[in-house]
C-alpha positions in Angstrom: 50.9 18.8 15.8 50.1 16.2 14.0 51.1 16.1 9.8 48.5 17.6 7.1 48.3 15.8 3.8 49.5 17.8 0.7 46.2 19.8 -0.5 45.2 17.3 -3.7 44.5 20.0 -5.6 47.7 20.9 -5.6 49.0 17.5 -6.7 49.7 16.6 -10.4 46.7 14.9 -12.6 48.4 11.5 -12.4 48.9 12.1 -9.0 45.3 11.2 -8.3 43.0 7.9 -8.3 40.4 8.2 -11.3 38.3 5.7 -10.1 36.9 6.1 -6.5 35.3 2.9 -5.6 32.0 3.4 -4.2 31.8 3.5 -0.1 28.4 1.1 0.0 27.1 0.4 3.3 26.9 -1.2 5.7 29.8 -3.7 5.1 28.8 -4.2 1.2 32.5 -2.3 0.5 34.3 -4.2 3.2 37.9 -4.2 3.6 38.5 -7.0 1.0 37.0 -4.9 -1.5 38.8 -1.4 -0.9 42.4 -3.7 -0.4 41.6 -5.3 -3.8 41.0 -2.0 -6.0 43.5 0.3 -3.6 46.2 -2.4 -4.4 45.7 -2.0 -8.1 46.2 1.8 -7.6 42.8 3.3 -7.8 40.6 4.7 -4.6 39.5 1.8 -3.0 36.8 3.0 -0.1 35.4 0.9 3.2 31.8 2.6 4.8 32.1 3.6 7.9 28.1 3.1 8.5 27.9 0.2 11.9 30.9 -0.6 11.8 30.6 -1.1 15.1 27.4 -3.9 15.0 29.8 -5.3 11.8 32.9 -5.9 13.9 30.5 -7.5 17.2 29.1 -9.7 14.6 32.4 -10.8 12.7 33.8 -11.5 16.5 30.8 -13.8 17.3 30.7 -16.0 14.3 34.2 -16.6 15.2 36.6 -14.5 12.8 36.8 -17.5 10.7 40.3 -16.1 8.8 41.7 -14.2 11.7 41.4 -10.8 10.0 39.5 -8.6 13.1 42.1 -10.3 15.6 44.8 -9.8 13.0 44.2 -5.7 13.0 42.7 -5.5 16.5 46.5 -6.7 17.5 47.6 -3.6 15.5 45.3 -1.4 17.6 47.5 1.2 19.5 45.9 0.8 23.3 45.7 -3.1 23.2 43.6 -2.6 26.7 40.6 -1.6 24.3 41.3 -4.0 21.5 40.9 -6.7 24.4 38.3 -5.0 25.9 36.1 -5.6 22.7 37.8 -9.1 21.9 36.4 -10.3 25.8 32.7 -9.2 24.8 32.7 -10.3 21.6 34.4 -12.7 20.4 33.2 -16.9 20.3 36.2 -19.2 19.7 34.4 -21.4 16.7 31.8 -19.1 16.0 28.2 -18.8 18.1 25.1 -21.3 17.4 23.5 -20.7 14.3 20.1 -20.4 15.4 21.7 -18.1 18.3 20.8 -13.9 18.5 23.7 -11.8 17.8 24.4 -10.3 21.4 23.4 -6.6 21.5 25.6 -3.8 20.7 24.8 0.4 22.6 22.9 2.4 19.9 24.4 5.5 19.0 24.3 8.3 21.5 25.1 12.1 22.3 27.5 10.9 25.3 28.7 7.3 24.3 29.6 5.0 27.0 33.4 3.5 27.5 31.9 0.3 25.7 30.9 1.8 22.7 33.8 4.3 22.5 35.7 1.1 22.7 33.7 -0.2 19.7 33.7 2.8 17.2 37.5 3.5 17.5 38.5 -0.2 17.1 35.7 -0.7 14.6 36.9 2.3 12.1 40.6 1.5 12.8 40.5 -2.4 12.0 38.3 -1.8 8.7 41.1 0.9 7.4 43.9 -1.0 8.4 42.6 -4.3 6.4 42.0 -2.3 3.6 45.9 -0.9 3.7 47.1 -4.2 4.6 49.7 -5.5 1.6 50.3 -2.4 -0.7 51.3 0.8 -0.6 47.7 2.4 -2.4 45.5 4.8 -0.8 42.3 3.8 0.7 39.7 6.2 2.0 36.2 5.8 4.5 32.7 7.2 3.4 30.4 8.5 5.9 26.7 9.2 6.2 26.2 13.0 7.1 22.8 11.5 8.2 24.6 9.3 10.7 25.7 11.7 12.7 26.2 10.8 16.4 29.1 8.0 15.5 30.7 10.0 13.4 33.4 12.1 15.8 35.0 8.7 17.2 34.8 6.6 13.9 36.7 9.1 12.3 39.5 9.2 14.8 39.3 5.4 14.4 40.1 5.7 11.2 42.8 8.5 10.9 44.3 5.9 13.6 44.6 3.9 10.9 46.4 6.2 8.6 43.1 6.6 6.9 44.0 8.4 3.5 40.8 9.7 2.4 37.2 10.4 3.9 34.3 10.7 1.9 30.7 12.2 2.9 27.4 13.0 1.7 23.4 12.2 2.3 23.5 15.9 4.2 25.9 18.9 4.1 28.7 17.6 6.0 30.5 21.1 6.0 31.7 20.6 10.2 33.9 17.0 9.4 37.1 18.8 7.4 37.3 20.9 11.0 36.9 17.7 12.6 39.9 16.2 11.0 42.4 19.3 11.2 41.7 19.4 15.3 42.2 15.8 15.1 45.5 15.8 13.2 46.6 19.0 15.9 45.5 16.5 18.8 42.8 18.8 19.8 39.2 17.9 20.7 36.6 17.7 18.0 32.7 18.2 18.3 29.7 18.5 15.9 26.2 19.7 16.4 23.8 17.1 15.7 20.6 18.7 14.8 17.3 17.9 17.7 14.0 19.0 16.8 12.3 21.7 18.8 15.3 22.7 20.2 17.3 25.1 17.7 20.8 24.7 19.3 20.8 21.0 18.6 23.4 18.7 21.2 27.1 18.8 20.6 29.2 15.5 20.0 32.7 16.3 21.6 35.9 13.9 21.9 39.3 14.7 23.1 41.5 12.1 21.5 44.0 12.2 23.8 41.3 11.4 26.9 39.4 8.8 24.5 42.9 6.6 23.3 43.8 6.2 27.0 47.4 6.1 26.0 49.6 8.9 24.2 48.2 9.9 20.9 50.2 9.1 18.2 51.3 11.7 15.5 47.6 11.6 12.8 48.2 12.8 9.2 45.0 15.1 8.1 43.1 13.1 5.4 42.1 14.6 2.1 38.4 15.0 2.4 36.0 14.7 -0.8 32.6 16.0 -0.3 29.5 13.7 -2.0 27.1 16.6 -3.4 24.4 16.8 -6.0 24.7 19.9 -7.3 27.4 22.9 -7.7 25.4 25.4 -5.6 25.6 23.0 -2.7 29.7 22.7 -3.5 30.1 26.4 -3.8 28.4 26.5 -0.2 30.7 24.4 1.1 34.0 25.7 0.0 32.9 29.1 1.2 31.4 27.9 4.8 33.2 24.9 6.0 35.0 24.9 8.8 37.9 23.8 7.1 39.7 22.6 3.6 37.7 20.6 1.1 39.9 19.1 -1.3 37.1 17.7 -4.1 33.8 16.6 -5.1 32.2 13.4 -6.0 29.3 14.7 -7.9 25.9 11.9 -7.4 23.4 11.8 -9.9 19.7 10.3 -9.3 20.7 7.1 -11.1 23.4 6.3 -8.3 22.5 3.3 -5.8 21.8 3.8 -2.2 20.5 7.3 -0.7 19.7 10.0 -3.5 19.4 13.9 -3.3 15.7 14.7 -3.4 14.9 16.2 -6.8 15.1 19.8 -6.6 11.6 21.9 -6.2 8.5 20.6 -5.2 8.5 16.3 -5.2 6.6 14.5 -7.9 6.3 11.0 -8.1 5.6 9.2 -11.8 3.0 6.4 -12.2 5.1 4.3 -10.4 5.7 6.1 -7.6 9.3 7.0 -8.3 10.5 10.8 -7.6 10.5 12.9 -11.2 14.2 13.9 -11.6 14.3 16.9 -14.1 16.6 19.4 -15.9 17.3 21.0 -12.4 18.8 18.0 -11.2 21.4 17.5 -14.3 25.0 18.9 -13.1 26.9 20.9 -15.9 30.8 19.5 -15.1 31.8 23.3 -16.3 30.1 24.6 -12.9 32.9 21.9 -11.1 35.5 22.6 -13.2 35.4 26.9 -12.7 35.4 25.7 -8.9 39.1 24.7 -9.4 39.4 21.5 -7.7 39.3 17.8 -8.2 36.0 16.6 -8.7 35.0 12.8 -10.2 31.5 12.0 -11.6 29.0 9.2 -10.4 25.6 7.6 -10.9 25.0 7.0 -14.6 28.9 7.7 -15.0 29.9 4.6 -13.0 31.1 2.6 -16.3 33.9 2.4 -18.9 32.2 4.7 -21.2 31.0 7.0 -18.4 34.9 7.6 -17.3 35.8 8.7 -21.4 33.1 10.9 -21.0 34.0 12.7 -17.8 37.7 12.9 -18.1 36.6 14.4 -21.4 34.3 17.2 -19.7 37.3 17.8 -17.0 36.7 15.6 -14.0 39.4 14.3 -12.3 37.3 11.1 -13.2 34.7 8.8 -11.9 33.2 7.3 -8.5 31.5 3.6 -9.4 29.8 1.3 -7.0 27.5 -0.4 -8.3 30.1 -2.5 -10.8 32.2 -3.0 -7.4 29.1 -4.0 -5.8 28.0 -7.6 -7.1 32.2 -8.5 -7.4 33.6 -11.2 -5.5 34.9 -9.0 -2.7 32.2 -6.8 -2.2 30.4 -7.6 1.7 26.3 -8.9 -0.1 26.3 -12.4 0.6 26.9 -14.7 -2.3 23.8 -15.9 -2.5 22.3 -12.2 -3.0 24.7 -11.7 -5.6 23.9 -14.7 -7.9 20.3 -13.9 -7.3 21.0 -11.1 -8.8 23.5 -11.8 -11.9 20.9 -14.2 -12.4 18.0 -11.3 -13.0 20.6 -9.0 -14.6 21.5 -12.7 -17.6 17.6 -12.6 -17.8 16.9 -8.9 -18.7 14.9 -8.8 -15.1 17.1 -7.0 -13.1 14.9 -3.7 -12.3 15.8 -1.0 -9.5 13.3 1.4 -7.9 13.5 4.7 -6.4 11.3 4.3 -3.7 10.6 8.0 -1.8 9.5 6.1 1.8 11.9 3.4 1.9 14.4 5.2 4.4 14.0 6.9 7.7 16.0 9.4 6.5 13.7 10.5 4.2 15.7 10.7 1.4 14.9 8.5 -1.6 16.6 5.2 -1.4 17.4 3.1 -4.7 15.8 -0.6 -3.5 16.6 -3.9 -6.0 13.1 -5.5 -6.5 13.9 -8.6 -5.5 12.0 -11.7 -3.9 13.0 -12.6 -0.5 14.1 -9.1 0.5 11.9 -6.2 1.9 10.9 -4.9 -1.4 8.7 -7.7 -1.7 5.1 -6.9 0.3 4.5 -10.1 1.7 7.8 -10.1 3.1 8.1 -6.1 4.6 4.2 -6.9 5.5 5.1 -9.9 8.1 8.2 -8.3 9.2 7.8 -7.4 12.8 8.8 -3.5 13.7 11.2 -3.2 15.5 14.0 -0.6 16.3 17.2 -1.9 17.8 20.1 -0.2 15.6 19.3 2.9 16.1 21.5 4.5 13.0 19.0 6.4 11.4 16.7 7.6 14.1 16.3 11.2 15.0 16.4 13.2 18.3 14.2 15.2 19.6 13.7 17.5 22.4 10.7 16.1 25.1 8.5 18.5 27.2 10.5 18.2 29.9 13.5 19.6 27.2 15.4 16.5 27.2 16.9 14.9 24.4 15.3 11.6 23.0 15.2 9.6 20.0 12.5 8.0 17.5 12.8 6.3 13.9 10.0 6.1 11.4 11.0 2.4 11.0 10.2 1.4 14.8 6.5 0.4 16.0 4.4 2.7 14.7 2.5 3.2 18.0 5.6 3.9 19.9 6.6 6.5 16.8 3.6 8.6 17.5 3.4 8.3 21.0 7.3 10.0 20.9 5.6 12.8 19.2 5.8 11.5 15.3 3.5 11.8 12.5 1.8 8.6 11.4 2.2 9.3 7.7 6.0 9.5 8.1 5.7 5.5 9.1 4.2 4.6 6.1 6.6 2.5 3.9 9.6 2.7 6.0 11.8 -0.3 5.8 14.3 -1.1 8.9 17.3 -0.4 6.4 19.6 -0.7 9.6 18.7 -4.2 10.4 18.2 -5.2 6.2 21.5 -4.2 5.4 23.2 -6.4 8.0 21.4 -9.3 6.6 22.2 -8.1 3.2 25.9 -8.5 3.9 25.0 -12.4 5.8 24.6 -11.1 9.5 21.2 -10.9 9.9 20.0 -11.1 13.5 17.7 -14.1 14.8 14.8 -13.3 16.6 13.4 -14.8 20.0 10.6 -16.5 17.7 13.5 -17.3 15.6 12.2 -15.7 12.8 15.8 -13.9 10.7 15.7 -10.6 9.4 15.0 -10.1 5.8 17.6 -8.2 3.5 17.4 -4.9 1.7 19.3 -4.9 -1.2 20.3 -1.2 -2.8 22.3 -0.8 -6.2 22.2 2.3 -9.0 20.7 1.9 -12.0 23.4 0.8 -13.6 22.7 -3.0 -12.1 21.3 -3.7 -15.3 25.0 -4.0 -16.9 26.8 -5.7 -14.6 27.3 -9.0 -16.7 29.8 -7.0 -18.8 32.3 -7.5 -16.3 32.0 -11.3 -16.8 35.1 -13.3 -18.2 33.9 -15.7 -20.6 32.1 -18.7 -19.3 32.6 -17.4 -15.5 29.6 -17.2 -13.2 31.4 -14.3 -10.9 33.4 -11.6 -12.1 36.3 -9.9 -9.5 37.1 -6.4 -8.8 39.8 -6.5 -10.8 37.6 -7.7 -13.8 36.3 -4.0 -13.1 39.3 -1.9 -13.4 40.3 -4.3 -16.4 37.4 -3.1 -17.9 37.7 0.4 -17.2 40.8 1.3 -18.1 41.2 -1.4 -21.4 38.3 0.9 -22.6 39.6 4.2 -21.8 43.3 3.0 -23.5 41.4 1.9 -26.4 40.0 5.1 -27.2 42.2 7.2 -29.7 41.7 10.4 -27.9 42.3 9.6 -24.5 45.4 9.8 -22.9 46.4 6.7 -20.8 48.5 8.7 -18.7 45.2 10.4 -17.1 44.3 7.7 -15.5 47.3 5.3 -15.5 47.4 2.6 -12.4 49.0 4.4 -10.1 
């Protein structure tokens, strides 16, 4: 059986990371980012979201520095690490006009191939991120995501994966998942199918799926993302296994946000009204009695005083992390945007259609990205990710799969509703470009970026040295815990580098 981590509620205070760096996907908290803040002893998290398209893509521009051959040669059955490298992988780099060959889209049954892909995926992306230190490093997850999510995460406990972080659902079958894991048993989740109540089980047997003997897996500590207590209270009591802590969102936090509770209102700009049932009292976290950290609008210096005063364990922060040199947007993206944020123009929008998912999705109004009309209006549909599409059961009673995002035609024609097309953005295929791998198409036109970020965007240019243009992650951290030493009553020892 394989080794459980220590419960972290059991641990001492100093013990534990108070900063989690956010898990922003796809590839925008790659494994340079996590390795940079884990090494300076604070949480540093990778996404798990695509990984698999992410490594493909890496492997055909060439793995300019070596680093997915580099942990690939780590991988414990080398007959799948060369598997993916003899697909994948251009010596020099592909054409730059070329497409990015194709990768499977998720399914209820993966194939070998894409097996192969999501356990060497997970696994290189952890390992990086561990590579050089001895700091922990955890994975975040998409509940919405949910056909991946079984073989990514044995990927990643592969890895020695610390940590693994989920929200954007109620993710209470994954802390079962990783206790069958760590015993070497098979692991399977239901992923929900409309018309057809019972839903299709995800199952993997690690032992069949490595294809060599399974090493001994240590049981990560898994954090829960959740948007209210009620919804943490649930999940302690009906989980299938232990949760070891919160990370409490707010509706100020970038990417996928909780829907406000109640019936949905949008303001004059067509943003969801948040209201007092959507503000989190910390005292409902702290009578739960374990670790919890803070995020959204606490996802700066002052925001970690205040909840380490209130009894968090402290905060979660991504959007400071996410415009650093490490982070995955490509540069370019990121100077556009220091650029808006040293004009006062920097503005973020909670846009209620944006995602398939349904859930509000925090969108950067930007020029050149999908925000902008002209640019989602000449965008041609297409659907060829798959992450966030949904199954659903045909008349013959067979499972199939249809995204708001894809032709609208084909949506309805699968059974959909044409208002649930309008305003969906290809999030799948505008976060890859976001992070510089945006696929070419036959007419050679490139897929536009999405760029997401919390409201906090607006304050980024804090983290600036004097003079500098860029700021690091480190430049973060420095100015996180400077603050919090600087404060008379805080004790440095809370939240020490650990």
């Amino acid at each position: 059986m394989g080794e459980s981590s220590t419960p972290i509620g059991e641990r001492a205070a100093n013990d534990l990371p108070c900063i989690i760096q956010g898990g922003m996907g796809a590839g925008v908290s790659n494994w340079r980012l996590a390795n940079a803040v884990a090494s300076q002893g604070q949480l540093g998290v990778v996404s798990g979201t695509a990984l698999d398209v992410i490594l493909a893509r890496r492997l055909q521009v060439g793995d300019p520095d070596g680093a997915m051959r580099r942990a690939l040669a780590a991988f414990p059955c080398q007959a799948t690490a060369q598997r993916v490298l003899e697909k994948y992988f251009v010596p020099g780099g592909k054409a730059p006009d070329a497409p990015f060959k194709a990768t499977p889209m998720p399914a209820i049954e993966p194939s070998r191939h894409q097996l192969d892909l999501l356990l060497v995926s997970n696994f290189a992306e952890v390992w990086l991120a561990k590579e050089g230190h001895d700091g922990v490093v955890g994975i975040n997850y998409l509940e919405k995501i949910q056909t991946p999510n079984v073989p990514s995460l044995l990927g990643a406990m592969l890895a020695d994966v610390d940590y693994v972080l989920m929200g954007a659902g109620i993710p209470k079958a994954i802390p079962g998942v990783l206790d069958n894991f760590a015993a070497g048993e098979p692991a399977e989740l239901t992923v929900p199918v409309v018309d057809n109540p019972a839903g299709a089980n995800v199952r993997l047997d690690p032992r069949e799926a490595l294809e060599v003997p399974l090493p001994k897996l240590r049981r990560p500590a898994f954090l829960a993302i959740v948007a209210s207590a009620s919804l943490a209270n649930m999940l302690q009591k009906k989980s299938n296994g232990r949760v070891d802590g919160f990370v409490v969102e707010g509706p100020t936090a970038g990417g996928h946000n909780a829907p406000p509770r109640g019936r949905l209102q949008l303001d004059a700009t067509g943003q969801p009204i948040y209201g007092e049932r959507d503000v989190v009292d910390p005292a409902d976290f702290v009578a739960l009695g374990v670790p919890f950290w803070l995020a959204g609008s606490y996802g700066t210096p002052e925001g970690l005083r205040a909840a380490l005063a209130v009894g968090a364990t402290g905060v979660q922060a991504g959007t400071a992390f996410a415009f650093c040199e490490e982070s995955g947007i490509a540069p370019e993206l990121k100077r556009g945007v220091l650029d808006m944020v040293l004009r006062g123009e920097a503005r973020v929008i909670t846009d209620p259609l944006a995602s398939p998912t349904g859930f509000p999705f925090k969108v950067v109004d930007m020029p050149g990205t999908l925000k902008e009309p002209k640019v989602y209006a000449e965008r041609q549909r297409i659907c060829d990710l798959g992450y966030l599409r949904h199954a659903y059961q045909d008349a013959q009673e067979r499972t199939r799969w249809r995204c708001p995002s894809e032709p609208i035609d084909d949506y309805v024609k699968k059974g959909g509703e044409l208002v649930e097309t309008e305003g969906r953005m290809c999030v799948c295929n505008g976060l890859m470009a976001t992070i510089g791998l945006a696929q070419t198409r036959k007419d050679g036109r490139i897929e536009p970026p999405v760029l997401t970020s919390g409201d906090a965007v607006s304050r980024i240019d804090r983290f600036l040295p004097p003079g500098a243009k860029s700021y690091s992650a480190r430049d973060v951290l420095d100015a996180f815990l400077e603050d919090l030493h600087q404060t008379d009553d805080a004790d440095p020892s809370e939240c020490a580098v650990r």
